[in-house]
N, C-alpha and C positions, 0 to 999 in steps of 0.2 A: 613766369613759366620757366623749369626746368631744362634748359639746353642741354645735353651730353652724349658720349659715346659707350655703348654698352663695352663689355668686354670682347663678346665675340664677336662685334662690330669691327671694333681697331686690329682685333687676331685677322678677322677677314682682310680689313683696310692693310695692316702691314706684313704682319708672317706668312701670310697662302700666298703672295706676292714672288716672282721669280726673280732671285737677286737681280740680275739684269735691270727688271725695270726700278729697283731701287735703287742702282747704279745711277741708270740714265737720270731719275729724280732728284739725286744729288750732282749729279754735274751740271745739269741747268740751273742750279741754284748758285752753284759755286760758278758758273759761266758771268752769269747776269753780277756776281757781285764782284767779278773781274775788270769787267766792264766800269763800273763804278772805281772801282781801285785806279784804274786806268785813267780815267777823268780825271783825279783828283789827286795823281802823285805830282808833286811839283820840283823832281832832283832824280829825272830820266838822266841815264847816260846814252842814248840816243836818240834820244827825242824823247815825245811822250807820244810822237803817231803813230810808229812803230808799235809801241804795246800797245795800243789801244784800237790799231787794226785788227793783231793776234786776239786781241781779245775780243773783236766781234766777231770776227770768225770761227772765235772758239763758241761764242755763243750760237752760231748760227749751226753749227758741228752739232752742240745739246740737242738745239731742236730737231733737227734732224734726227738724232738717235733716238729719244723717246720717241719719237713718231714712230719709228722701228720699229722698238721693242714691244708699244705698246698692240701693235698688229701683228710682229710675230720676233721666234726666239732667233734669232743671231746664229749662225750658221760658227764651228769651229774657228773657223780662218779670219771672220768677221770678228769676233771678240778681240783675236791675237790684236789686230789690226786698227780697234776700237783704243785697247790698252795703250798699243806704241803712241798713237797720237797724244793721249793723254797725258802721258810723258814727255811726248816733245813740246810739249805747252805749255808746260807745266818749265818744262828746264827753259826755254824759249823766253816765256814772261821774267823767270829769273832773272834770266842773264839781260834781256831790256831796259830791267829798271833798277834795283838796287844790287844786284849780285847776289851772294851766298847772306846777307840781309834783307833780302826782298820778301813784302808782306808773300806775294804769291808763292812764299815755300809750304804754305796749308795745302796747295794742291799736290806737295809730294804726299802727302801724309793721306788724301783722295786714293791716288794710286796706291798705295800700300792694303788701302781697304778693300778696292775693290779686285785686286788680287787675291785677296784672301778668300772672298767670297765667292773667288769663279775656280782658284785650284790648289787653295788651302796653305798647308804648311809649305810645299815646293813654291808655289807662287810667289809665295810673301816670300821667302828668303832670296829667290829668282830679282823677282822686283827690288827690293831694298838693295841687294849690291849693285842692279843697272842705275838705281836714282843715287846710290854712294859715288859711282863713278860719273853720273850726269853732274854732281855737286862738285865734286874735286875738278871738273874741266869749267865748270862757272867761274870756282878760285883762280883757277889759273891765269882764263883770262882774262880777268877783274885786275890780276895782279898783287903783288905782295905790299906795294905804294899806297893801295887802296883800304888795304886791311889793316887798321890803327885802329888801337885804342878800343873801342865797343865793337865795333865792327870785326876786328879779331874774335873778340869773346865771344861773341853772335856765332862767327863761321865754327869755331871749333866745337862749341856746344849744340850746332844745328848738325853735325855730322856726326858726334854721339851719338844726339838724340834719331839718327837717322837709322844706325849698328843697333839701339836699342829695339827703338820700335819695331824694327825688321825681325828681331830675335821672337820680340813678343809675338809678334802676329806671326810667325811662322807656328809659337807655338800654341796660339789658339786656332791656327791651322790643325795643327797635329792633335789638339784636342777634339775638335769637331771630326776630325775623321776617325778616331778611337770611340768617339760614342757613333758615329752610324755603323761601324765593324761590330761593334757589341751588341746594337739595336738588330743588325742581321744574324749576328749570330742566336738572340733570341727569337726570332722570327725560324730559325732556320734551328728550330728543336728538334733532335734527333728522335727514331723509334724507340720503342723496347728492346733490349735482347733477347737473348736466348732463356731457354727456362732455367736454367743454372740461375743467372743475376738478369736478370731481366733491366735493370736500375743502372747496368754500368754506363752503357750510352749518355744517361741525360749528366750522371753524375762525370765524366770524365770531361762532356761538355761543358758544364758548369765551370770545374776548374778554371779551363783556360777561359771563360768568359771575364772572372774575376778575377783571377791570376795567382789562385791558392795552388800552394802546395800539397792540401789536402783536404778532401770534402766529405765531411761526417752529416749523415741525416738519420735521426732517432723518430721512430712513428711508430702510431697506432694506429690498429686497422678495426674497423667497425666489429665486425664478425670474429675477431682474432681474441684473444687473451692477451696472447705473447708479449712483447716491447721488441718492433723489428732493429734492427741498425746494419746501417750499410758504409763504408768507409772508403774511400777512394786516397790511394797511397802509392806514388812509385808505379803508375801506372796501371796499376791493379785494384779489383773491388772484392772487398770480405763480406758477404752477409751473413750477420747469426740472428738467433732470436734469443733474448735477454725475459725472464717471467717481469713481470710485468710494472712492477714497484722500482724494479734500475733503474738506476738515475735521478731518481726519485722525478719530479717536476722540471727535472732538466736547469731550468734557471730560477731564479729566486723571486718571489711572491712579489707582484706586480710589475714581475718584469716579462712574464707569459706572453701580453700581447702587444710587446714593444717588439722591434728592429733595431741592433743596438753592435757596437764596436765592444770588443772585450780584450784585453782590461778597460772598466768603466772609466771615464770624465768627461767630466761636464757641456764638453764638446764632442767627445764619439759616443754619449748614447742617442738613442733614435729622436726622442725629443728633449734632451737637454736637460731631463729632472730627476736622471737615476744618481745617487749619492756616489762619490767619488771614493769611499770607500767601503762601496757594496763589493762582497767577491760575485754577483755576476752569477757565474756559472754553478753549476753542484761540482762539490768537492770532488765526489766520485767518476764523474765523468770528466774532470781536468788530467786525473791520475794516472784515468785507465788509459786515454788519446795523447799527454803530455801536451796538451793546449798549452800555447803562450800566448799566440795574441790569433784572435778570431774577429768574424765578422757572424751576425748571427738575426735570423728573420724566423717568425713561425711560417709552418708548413697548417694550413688550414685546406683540406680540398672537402669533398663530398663524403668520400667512409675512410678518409685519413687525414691523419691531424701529427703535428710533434712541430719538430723545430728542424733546422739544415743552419751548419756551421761550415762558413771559408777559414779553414785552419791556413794560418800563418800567412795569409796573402800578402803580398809587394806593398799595396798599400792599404791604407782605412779610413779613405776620404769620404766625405759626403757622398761623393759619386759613385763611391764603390758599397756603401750601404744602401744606396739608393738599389743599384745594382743588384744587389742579394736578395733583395724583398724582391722583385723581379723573377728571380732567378729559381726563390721560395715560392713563389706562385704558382712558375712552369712546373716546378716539380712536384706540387700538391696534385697538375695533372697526371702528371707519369705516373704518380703512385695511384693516383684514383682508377687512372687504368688498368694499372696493374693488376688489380687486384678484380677489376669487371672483365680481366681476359682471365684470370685465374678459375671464377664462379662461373664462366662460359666454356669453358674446357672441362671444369669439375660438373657443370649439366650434362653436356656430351657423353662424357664418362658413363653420367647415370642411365642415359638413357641406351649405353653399349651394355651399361651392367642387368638392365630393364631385360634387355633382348638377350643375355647369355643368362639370367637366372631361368627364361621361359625356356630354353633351350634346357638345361640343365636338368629342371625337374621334370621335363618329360623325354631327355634322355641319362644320363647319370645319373641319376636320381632313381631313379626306377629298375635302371639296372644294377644297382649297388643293392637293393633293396630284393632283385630277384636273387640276385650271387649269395646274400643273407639266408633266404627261405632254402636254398640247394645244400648249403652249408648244415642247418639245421635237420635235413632230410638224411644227409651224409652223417651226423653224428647219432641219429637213432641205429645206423647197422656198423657205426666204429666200435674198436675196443681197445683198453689200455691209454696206452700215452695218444693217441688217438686223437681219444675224445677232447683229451685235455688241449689240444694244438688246435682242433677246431674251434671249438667253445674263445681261444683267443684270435684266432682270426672274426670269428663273429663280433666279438667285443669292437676288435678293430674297425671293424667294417660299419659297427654300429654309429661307433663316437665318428668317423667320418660322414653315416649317415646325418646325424643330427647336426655336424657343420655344415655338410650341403643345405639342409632345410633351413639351418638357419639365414643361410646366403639368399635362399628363395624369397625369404619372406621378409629380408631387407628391402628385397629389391621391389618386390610386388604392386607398393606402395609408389613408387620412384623417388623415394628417399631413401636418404642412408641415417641409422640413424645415430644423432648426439650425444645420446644418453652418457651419462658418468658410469663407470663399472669399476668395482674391485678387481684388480689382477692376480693379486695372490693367489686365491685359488685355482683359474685359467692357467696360471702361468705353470703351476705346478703339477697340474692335472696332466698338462700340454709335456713337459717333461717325464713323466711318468712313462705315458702313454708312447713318445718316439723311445724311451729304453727301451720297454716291451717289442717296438716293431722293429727296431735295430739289432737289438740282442747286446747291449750293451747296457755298461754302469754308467747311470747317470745322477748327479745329486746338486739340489734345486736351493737357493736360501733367497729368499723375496721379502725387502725392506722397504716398504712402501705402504706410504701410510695414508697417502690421498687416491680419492677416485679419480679415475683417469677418462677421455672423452671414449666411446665404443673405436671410434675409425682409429685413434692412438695404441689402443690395447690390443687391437688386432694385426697393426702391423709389429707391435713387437712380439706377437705371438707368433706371426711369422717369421719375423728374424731370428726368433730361438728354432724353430723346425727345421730352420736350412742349416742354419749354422752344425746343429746335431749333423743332420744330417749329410752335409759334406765331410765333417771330422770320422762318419763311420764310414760312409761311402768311396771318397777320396784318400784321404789320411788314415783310414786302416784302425780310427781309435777303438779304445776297448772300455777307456771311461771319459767322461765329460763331465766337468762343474760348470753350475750357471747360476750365476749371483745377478740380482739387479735391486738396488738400491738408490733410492729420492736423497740428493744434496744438492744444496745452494740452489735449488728451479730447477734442477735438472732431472733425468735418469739413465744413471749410469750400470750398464749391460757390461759382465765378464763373461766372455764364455771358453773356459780354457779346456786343452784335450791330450792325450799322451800318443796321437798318433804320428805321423813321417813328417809332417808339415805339411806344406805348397812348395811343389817342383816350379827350382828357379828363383824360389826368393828363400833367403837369409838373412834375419833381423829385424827391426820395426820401418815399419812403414806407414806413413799416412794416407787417409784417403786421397788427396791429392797427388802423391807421389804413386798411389797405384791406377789412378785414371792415366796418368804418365805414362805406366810403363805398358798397361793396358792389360795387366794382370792380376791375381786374387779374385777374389769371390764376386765376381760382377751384378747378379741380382741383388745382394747381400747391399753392395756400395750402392744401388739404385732407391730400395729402397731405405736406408739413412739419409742417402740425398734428402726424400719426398718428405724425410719431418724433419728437413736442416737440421740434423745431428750430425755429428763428426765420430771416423773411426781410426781408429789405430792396432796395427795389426803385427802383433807379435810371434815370427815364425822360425823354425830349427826342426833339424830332424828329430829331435825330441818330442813333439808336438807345436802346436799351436794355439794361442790364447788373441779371441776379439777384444778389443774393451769399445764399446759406443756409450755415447754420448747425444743426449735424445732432451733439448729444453720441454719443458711443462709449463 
């Protein structure tokens, strides 16, 4: 018959255990074999009664303490007080029977441990200099007469090894408390942000959990096209969106579903079998970040997937890739949420856009459509240039009609809809149409060669309306050009004009530097925010020129 201990038998029997009573179970042991040492040493310098009192009374001390511990935990003052004895009986049996060669120095090396395990790194270093100085008053006085020959060798190699072990265990002190600091600080996973970066929270946590200098996460989102990436640098987070092929696979072909230290060897990948001179990472994504050494885990959640790199951390221990997979975990949540607060506020929306289209067509709607028929009635009794002014207010009112209806009948449904659309046309139709209403030269050139999603094409139909529209309204222009051209994943929007500029600024400015100063075309920067494009804004009293920049 099979006798044995399962695993999570002996996890029960020893680790769920509260040091204390693992304490108490080795001092009874080491008590009782004191005991014995006691009986049986034959070259006491005080007798052999004297130890071997100390040492029933240290046994009878054990017993007593497990009995304790095992009914209940030890009160502050009790452990202090638990400790000192242990110590003094430990130096006590020393000094009894052979001096700084007495078998019972195993019992300093007792105390050492169980220091460690009641207050870590401080403990052990605390203890180790109180038993350095319990050892140097044993030598002393034992005497220098006594210390010959081995006996020397003994006392100065036992006092080493005493500065040693204390170092040590002070610093598996100090290791144990850096992994429960780390384990709470994953425990203690920060929100979302804001809707700017919603990501910089967990990503700025991350850092200091693993001790990078900088924390890069490349993902894809179920529903997205895009390739998001977000970067953590200098205290600060960038997100853009990259089409979709950047970066190509991120790392190299079957290293996807590894956890792995970069640069490769044979010891820092995840399990030990990525070739030592694999380069690891994509070419392009070393160039674009200046990676030199990383730490790197996939990001798998629910509707987001890619990978999270510890750029340049302190170290790249086992424990600190252990750490990253960890840490790539928590953050396949954050983005999994991300992205189900995203499609919960973009519901919301719908169902605000639900209730403003039903509003809409049965008030704008209808009276845009009455304004039309008055118009029409008014240009049967016009004459001359007249006719011809009305006939373009009609027109105007008309092409407005048919964007309301359109708007209606997005919404009708409580979708918005996907569809792919050619812009050229729109785009250019749309330009037309604000010259005519502005009274201004405007000229349209549209280089685009892919269909774009309906909700994409509509807001850059509206960033050319405002844009017009502020250069004639505000800046006084008299012409506008508006160029938008597909390069590298992108679309990139000119829209330059000859009128005064924007009172107050002079020169280029980025979008950032004008949420700064809290100036420039604020609905204009609102919506570039909402397709993470970037703008740069070119102004003099000469005129002014946008240029945006819109991923695809």
């Amino acid at each position: 018959m099979h006798i044995g201990l399962s695993r999570k038998a002996v996890e029960d029997l020893l680790f769920h255990r509260p040091p204390e009573q693992m304490i108490a179970a080795g001092r009874l042991v080491l008590a009782g074999v004191a005991v014995i040492a006691a009986l049986i040493d034959g070259a006491p310098l005080a007798g052999p009664s004297a130890a071997l009192w100390v040492a029933l009374a240290y046994l009878a001390f054990a017993l007593t303490a497990i009995g304790v511990v095992l009914h209940r935990a030890l009160r502050s003052l009790e452990t202090q007080i638990v400790h000192t004895l242990d110590i003094l009986t430990a130096s006590t049996l020393m000094y009894l029977t052979e001096g700084p060669v007495s078998p019972f120095f195993v019992l300093f090396t007792f105390c050492l441990m169980a220091a460690t395990l009641r207050w870590r790194m401080r403990g052990a270093i605390l203890t180790a200099l109180i038993l350095i100085g319990s050892f140097l008053f044993v030598i002393v006085s034992v005497g220098a007469n006594q210390l010959t020959g081995d006996g020397a060798t003994m006392a100065l190699l036992r006092s080493v090894y005493l500065l040693v072990l204390g170092a040590l265990f002070g610093y598996v002190g100090a290791v144990w408390q850096r992994g429960r600091r780390r384990l709470a600080q994953l425990v203690n996973w920060p929100a979302l942000g804001g809707p700017d970066a919603p990501i910089a929270p967990p990503l700025a946590h991350a850092a200091g959990i693993v001790r990078a200098a900088r924390v890069l996460i490349v993902w894809d989102e179920r529903s997205d096209p895009s390739r998001h990436v977000a970067l953590y640098s200098d205290g600060k987070v960038t997100v853009s969106r990259e089409r979709p092929d950047r970066f190509g696979s991120l790392v190299e072909p079957g290293l996807d579903r590894q956890s792995f230290a970069w640069p490769l060897s044979p010891d820092a990948s995840g399990d030990n079998r990525a070739p030592k001179s694999s380069a690891g990472l994509d070419h392009d994504l070393r160039e674009t970040f200046g990676i030199g050494t990383a730490l790197t885990a996939p990001i798998r959640g629910a509707v987001c997937s890619g990978r999270i790199f510890m750029l340049d951390p302190v170290t790249r221990g086992t424990d600190d890739l252990l750490l990253t997979k960890l840490v790539a975990e928590r953050m396949a949540t954050s983005l999994d949420e991300g992205v189900l607060r995203r499609e919960r506020e973009e519901a919301a929306a719908l169902a605000e856009r639900v209730r403003l289209g039903r509003d809409i067509h049965d008030g704008v709607l209808q009276s845009l459509t009455a304004a039309n028929l008055k118009l029409k009635l008014l240009s049967l009794n016009a004459v001359g240039d007249s006719v011809t002014e009305i006939e373009r207010l009609r027109a105007l009112l008309a092409e407005e009609q048919r964007r309301v209806r359109a708007f209606v009948e997005d919404t009708r449904t409580g979708q918005i809809r996907s569809d792919l659309v050619d812009v050229r046309d729109d785009i250019e139709a749309r330009v037309r149409s604000l010259a005519d209403q502005w009274g201004c030269v405007a000229t349209v050139a549209v280089d685009v060669r892919r269909a774009l999603p309906t909700r994409l094409a509509q807001q850059i139909r509206h960033l050319v309306g405002e844009a017009i529209s502020n250069a004639v309204r505000h800046g006084s222009a008299k012409s506008v050009e508006v160029d938008v051209a597909e390069a590298d994943g992108r679309l990139d929007l000119r829209i330059a004009d000859n009128g005064t500029g924007f009172a107050d600024l002079k020169g280029s400015y980025t979008d950032q530097d004008l949420r700064d100063l809290g100036r420039g075309p604020r609905s204009i920067l609102n919506r570039v925010a909402s397709v993470s494009g970037r703008l740069l804004l070119e102004t003099s009293g000469a005129g002014s020129t946008l240029r945006i920049g819109i991923p695809i």
